[in-house]
Backbone bond lengths (Angstrom), bond angles and torsions (degrees), N, CA, C in turn:
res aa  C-N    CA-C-N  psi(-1)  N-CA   C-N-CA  omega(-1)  CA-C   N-CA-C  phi
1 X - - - 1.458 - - 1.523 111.92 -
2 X 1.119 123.45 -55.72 1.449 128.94 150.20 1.642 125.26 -29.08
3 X 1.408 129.63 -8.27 1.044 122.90 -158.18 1.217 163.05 55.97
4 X 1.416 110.37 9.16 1.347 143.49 177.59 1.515 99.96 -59.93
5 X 1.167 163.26 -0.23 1.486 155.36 98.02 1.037 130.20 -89.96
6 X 1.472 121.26 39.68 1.494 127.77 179.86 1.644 95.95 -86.33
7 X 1.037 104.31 -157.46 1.439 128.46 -168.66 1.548 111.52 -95.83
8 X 1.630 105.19 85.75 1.432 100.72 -168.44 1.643 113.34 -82.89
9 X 1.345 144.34 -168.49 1.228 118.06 -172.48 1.596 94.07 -104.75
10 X 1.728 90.80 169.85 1.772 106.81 -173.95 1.429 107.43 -62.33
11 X 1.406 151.27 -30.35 1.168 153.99 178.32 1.570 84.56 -45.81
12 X 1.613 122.91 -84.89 1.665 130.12 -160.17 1.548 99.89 -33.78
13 X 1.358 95.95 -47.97 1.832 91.99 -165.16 1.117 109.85 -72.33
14 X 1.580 140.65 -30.15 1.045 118.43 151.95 1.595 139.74 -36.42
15 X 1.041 85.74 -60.27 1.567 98.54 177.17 1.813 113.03 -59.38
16 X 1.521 109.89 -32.89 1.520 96.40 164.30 1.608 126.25 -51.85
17 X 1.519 99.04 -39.94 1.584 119.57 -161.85 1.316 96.42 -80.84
18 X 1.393 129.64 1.13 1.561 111.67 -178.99 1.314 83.43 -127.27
19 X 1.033 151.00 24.82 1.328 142.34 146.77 1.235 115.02 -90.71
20 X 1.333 118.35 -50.29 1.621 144.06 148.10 1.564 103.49 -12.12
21 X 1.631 114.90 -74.57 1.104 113.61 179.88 1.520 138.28 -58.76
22 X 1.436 89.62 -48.49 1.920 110.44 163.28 1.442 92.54 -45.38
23 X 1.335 136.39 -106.28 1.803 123.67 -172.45 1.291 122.44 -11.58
24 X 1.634 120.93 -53.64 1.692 102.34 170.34 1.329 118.56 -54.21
25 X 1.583 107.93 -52.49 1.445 102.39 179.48 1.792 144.75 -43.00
26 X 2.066 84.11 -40.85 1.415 96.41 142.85 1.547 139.45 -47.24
27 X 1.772 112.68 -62.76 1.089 127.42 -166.82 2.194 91.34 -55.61
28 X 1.286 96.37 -57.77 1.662 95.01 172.73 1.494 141.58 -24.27
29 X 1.317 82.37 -67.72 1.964 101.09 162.15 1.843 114.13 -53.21
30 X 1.224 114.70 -30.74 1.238 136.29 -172.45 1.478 94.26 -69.35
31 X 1.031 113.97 -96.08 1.691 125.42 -178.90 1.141 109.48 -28.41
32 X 1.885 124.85 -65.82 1.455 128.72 161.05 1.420 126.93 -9.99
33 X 1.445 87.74 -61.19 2.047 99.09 -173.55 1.280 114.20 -65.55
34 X 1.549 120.65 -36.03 1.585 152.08 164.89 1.569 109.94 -44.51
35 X 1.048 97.27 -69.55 1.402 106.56 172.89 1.734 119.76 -35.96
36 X 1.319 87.71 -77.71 2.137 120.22 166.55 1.643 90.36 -30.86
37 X 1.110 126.64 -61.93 1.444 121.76 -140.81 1.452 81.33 -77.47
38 X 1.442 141.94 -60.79 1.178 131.75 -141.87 1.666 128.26 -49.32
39 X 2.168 81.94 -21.21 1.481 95.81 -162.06 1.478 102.06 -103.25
40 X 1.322 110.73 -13.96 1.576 115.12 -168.27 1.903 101.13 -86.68
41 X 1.315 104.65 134.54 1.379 117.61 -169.62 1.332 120.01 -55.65
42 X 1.668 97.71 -40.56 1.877 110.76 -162.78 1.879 83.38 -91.04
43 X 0.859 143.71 123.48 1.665 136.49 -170.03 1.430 99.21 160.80
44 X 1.678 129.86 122.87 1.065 116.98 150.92 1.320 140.19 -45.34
45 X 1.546 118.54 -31.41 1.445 140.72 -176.30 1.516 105.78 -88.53
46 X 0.879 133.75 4.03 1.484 157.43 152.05 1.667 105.53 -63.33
47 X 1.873 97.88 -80.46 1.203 111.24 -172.57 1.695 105.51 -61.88
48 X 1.116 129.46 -30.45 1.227 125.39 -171.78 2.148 98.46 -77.11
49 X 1.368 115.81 -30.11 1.044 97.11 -147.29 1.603 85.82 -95.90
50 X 1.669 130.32 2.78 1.019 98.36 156.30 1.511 124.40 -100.74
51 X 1.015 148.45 36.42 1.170 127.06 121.37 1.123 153.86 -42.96
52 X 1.704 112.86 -27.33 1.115 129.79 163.24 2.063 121.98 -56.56
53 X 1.114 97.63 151.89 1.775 104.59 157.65 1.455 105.68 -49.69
54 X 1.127 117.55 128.74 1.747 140.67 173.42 1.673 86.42 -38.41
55 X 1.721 117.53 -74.30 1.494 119.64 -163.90 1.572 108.48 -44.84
56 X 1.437 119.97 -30.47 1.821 115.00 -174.45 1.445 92.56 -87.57
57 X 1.595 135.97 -37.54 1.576 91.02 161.07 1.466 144.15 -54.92
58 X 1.247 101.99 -36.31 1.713 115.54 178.28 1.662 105.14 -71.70
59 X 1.021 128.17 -22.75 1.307 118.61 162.04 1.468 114.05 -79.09
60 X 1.114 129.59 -34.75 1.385 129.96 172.60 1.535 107.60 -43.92
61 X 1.663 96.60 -67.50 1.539 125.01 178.61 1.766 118.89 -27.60
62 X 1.332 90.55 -54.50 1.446 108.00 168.20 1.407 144.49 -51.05
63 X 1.696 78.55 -49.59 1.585 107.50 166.61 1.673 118.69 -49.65
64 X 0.929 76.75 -54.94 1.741 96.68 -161.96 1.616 99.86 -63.64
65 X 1.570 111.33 -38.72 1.427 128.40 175.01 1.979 114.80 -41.23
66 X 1.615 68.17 -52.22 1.741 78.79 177.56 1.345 134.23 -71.09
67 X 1.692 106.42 -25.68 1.455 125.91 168.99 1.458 113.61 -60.93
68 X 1.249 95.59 -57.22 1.574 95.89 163.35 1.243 131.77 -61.38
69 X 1.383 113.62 -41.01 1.506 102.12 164.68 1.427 136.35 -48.89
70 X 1.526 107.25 -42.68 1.849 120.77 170.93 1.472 127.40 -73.11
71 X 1.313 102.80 -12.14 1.603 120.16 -179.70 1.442 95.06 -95.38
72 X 1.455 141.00 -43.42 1.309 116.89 152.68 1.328 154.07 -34.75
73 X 1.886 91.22 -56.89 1.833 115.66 152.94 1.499 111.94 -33.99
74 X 1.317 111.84 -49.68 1.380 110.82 -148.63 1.498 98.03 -94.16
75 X 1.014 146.68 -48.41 0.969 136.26 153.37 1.554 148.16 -44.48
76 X 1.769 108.72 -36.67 1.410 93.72 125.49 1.342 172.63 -44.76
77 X 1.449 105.20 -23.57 1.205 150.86 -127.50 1.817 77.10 -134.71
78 X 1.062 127.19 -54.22 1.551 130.84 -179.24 1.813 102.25 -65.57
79 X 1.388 99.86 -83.65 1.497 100.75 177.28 1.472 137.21 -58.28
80 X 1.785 114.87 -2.48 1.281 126.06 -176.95 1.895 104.27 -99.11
81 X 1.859 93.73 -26.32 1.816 98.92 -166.72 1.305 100.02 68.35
82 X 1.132 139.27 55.77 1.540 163.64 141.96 1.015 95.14 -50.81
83 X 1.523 109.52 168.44 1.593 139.77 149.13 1.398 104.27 -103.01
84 X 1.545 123.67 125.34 1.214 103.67 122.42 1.472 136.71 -106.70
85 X 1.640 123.33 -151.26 1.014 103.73 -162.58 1.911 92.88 -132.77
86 X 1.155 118.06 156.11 1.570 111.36 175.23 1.265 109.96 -126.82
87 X 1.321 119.33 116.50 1.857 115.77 -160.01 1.624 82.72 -109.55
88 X 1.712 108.16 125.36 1.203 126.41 178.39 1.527 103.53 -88.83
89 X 1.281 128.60 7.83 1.601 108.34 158.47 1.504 95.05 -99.39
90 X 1.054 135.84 44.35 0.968 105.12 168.01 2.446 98.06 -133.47
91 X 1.278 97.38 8.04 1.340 98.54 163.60 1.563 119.09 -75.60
92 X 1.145 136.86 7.31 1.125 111.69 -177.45 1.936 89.10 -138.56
93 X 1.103 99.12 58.26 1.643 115.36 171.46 1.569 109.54 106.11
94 X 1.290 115.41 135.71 1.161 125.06 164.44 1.492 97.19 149.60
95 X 1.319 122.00 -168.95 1.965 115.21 -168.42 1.494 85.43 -102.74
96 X 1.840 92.96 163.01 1.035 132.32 -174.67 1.806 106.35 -55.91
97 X 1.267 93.18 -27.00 1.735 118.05 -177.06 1.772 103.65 -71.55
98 X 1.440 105.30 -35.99 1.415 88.85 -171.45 1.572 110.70 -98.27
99 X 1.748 116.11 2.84 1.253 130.14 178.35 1.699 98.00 -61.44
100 X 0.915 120.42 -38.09 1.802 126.17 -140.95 1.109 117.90 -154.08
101 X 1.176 139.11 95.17 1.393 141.19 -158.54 1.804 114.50 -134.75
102 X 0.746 137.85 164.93 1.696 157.99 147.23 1.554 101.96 -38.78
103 X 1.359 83.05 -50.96 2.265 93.94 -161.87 0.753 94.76 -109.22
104 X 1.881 108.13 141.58 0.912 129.50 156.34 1.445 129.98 -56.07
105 X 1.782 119.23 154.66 1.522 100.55 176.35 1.607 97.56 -155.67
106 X 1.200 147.62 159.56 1.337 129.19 -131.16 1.760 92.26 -107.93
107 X 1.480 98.55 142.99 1.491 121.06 -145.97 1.315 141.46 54.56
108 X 1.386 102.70 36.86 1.465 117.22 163.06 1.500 119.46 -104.89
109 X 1.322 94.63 137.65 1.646 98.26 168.21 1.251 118.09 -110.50
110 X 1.534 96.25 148.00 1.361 139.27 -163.24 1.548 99.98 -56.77
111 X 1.340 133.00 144.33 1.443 129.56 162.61 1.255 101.74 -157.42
112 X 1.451 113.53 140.06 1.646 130.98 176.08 1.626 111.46 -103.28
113 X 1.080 134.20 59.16 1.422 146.88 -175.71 2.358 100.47 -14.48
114 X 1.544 97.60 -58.88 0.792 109.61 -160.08 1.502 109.53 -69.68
115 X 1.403 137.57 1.25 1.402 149.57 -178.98 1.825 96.54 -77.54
116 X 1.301 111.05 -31.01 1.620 117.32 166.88 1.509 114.94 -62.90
117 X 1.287 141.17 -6.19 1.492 142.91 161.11 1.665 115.18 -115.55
118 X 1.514 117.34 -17.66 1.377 129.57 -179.19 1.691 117.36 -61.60
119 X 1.832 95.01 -46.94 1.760 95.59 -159.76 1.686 94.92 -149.81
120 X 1.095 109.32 -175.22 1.747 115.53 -164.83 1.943 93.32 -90.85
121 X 1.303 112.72 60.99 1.609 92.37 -177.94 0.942 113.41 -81.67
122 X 1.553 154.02 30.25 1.467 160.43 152.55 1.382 105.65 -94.84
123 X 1.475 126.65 -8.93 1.554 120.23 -156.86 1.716 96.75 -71.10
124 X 1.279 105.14 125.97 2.370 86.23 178.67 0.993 91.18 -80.59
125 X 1.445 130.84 -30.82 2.299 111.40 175.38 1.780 102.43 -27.15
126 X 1.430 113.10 -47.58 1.237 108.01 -160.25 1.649 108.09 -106.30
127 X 1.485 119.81 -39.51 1.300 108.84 171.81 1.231 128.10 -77.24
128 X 1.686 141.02 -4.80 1.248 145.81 -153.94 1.764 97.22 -139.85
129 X 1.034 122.89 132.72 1.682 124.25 -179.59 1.622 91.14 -75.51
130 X 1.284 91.72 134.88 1.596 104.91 -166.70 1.866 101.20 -116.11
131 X 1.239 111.72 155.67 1.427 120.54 -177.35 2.570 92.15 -86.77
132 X 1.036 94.88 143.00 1.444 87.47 176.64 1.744 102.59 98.90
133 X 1.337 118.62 -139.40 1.585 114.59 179.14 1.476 100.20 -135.98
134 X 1.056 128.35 179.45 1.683 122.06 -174.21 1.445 96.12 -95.09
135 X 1.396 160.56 18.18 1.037 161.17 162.70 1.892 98.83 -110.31
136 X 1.154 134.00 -28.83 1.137 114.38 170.41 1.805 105.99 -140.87
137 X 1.625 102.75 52.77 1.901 98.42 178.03 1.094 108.28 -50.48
138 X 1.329 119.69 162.37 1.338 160.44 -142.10 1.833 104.64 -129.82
139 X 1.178 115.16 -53.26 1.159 117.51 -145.11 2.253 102.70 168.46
140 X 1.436 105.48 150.56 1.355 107.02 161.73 1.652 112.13 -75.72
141 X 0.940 103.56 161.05 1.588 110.01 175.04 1.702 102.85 -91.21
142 X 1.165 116.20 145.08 1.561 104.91 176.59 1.731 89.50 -130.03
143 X 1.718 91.80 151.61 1.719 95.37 -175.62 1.568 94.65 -132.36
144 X 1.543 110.32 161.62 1.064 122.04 -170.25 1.701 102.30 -123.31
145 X 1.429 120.65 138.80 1.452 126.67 172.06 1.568 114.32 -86.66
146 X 1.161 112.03 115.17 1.725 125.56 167.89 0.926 106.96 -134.67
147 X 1.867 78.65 139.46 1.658 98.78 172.50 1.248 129.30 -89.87
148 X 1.627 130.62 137.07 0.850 121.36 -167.80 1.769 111.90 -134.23
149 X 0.953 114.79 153.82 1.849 108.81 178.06 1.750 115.08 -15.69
150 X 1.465 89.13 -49.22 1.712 81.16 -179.62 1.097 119.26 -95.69
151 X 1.595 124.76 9.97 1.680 110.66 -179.44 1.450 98.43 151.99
152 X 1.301 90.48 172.17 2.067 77.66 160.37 1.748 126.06 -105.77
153 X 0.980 123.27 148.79 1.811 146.52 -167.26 1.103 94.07 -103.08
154 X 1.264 108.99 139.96 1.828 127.58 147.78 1.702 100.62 -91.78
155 X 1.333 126.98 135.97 0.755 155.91 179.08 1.558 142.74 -115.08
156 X 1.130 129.76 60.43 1.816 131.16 -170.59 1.342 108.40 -10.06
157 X 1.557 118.26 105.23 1.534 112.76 165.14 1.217 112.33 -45.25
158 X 1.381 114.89 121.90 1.832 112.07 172.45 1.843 97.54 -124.24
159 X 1.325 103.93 143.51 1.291 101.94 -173.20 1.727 114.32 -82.10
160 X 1.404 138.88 80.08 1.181 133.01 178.77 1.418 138.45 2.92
161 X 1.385 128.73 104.80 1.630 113.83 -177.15 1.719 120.13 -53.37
162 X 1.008 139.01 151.93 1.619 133.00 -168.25 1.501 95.10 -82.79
163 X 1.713 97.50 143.96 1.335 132.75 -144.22 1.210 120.88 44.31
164 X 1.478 135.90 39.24 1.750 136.94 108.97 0.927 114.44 -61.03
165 X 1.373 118.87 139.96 1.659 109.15 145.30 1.060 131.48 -87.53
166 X 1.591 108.97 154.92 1.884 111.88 -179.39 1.437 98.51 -50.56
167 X 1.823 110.87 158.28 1.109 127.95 152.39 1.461 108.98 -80.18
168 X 1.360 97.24 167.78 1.790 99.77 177.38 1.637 98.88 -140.20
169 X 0.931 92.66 132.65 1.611 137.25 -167.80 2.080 110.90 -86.25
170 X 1.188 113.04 135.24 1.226 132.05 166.63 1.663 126.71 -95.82
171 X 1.129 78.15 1.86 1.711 94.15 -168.07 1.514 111.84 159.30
172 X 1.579 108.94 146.33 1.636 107.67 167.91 1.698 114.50 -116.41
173 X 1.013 109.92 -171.28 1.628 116.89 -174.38 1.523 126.61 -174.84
174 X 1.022 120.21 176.78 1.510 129.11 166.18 1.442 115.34 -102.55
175 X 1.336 110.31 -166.87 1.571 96.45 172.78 1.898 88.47 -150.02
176 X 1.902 122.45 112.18 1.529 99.96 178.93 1.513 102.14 -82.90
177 X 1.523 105.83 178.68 1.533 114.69 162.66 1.823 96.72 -78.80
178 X 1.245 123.11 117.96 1.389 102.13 166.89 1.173 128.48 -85.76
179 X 2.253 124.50 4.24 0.762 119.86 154.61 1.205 142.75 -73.18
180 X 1.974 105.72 -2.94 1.238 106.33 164.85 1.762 115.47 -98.56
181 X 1.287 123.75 -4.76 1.060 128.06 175.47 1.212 107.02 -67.70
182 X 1.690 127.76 -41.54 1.238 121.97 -171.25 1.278 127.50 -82.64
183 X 1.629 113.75 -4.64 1.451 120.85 167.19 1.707 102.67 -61.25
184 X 1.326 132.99 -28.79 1.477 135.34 152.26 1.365 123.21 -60.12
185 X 1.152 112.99 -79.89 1.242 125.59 -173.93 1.612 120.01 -124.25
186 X 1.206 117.40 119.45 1.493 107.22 170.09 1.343 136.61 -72.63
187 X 1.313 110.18 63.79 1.388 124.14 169.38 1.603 136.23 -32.69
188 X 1.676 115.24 72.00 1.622 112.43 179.36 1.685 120.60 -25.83
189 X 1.494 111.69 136.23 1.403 101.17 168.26 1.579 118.88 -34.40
190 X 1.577 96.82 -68.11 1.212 118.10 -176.99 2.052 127.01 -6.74
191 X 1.843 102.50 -34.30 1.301 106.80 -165.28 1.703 104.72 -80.38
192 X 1.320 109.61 -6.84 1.688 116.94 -174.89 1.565 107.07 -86.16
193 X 1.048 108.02 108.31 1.375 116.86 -174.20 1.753 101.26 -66.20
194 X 1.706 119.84 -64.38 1.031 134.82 -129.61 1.508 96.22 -108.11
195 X 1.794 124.34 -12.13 0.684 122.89 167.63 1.681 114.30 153.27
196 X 1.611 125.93 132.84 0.967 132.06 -171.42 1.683 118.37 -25.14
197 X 1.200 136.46 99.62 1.343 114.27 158.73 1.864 97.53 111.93
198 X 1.402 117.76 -17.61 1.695 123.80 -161.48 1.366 94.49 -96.66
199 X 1.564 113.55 141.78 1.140 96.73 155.82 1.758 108.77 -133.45
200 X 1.217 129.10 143.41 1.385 129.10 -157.90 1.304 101.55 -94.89
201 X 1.160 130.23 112.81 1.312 138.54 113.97 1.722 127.37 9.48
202 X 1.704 94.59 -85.10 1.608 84.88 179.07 1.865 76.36 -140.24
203 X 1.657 106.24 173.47 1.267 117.68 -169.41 1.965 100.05 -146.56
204 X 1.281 125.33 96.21 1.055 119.93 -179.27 1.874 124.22 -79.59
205 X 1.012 111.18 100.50 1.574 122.76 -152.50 2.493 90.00 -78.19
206 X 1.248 102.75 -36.74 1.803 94.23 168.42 1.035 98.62 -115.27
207 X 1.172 112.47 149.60 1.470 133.81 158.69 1.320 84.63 62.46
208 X 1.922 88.47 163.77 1.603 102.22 -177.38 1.616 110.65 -107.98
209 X 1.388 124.34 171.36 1.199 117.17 173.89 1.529 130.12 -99.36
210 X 1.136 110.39 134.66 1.915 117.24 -174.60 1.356 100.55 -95.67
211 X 1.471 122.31 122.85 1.203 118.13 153.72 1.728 113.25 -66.03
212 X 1.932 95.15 143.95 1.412 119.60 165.00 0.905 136.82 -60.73
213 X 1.526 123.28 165.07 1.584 102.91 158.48 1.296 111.87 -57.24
214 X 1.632 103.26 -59.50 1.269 119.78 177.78 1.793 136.85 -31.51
215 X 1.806 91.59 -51.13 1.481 108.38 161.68 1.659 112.34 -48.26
216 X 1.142 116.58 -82.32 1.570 101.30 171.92 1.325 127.27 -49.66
217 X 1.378 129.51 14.85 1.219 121.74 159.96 1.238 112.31 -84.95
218 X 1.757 116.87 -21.29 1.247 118.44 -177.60 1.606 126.80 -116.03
219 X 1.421 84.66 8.47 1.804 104.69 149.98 1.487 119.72 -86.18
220 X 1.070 93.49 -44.06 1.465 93.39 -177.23 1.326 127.72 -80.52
221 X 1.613 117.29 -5.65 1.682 129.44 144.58 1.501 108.78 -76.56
222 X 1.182 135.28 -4.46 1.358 122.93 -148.98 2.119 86.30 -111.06
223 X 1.699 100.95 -39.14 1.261 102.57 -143.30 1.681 103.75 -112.65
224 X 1.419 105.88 9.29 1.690 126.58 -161.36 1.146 120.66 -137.88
């Protein structure tokens, strides 16, 4: 509510993004010199690295190869407003090289690094459906999962008039815009388990959940 991820102005974001950049460049030079030393004779990191098995240098070697390689990507890819691409078979092993690439390769998603210094994409006025209008929100909307004959619903927490009773809930959530998520990243339906666009909070696998008194005290700061 305070604005601490609202929409700060383009001057700030500049200045993030060139700070942003200065650190790779750093982290770069870093690895570089690292690298250099390993192979250069007169070098402590030399002397240290031969002790090792020949194969843990060349994996080192490699390593470092690859660091450098993605800190290039990405920084091009920052200062050009590129795409790259993030191939999710390649999170659960394979190089850092085949995480993140220039090129596309089939089931990767799309990401514009540089949309993070362009526009307010953290603002929840704009990424989270807000109670109020996105020029003057109110509050996030919070939704609740019930089950129902045909499946389970997300549902807008609404606070009950007295003598209703609360609903009870299987889970709660948010709801993002995913058209502003995807000016970042192009996020497949597919990764929403619980439902297009929701993202859950908490998910009660026994028993269902009763809102509190208490709980709506902290919906109703959260969502008002």
């Amino acid at each position: 509510k305070a604005g601490f991820l609202g929409n700060r102005n383009q001057g700030t974001r500049d200045a993030s993004k060139a700070t942003f950049l200065a650190a790779i460049d750093d982290l770069t030079d870093s690895l570089s010199l690292f690298e250099a030393d390993i192979v250069d004779s007169s070098t402590l990191a030399y002397q240290a690295s031969a002790m090792l098995d020949p194969d843990a240098v060349s994996m080192i070697l490699e390593s470092l190869g690859d660091a450098l390689a993605l800190l290039t990507t990405l920084r091009s890819s920052i200062t050009g407003s590129g795409s790259l691409f993030i191939n999710p078979a390649a999170m659960n092993g394979g190089s850092i090289t085949d995480l993140l690439s220039k090129t596309p390769v089939e089931g990767a998603m799309e990401c514009k690094p540089s949309a993070l210094w362009s526009t307010d994409i953290f603002n929840p006025a704009r990424l989270f459906e807000v109670s109020g209008t996105k020029s003057n929100p109110t509050g996030i909307k919070l939704y609740g999962l019930i089950e129902e004959k045909d499946g389970k619903v997300w549902k807008e927490v609404v606070r009950p008039t007295e003598g209703t009773p609360s609903p009870k809930y299987i889970g709660s959530g948010v709801k993002i815009n995913l058209d502003r998520v995807r000016e970042l990243v192009n996020v497949p339906d597919s990764v929403f388990e619980y439902g297009i666009g929701f993202i859950p909070l908490a998910i009660h696998y026994e028993g269902l959940l009763k809102i509190s008194s208490d709980d709506w005290k902290l919906i109703d700061w959260l969502s008002k």
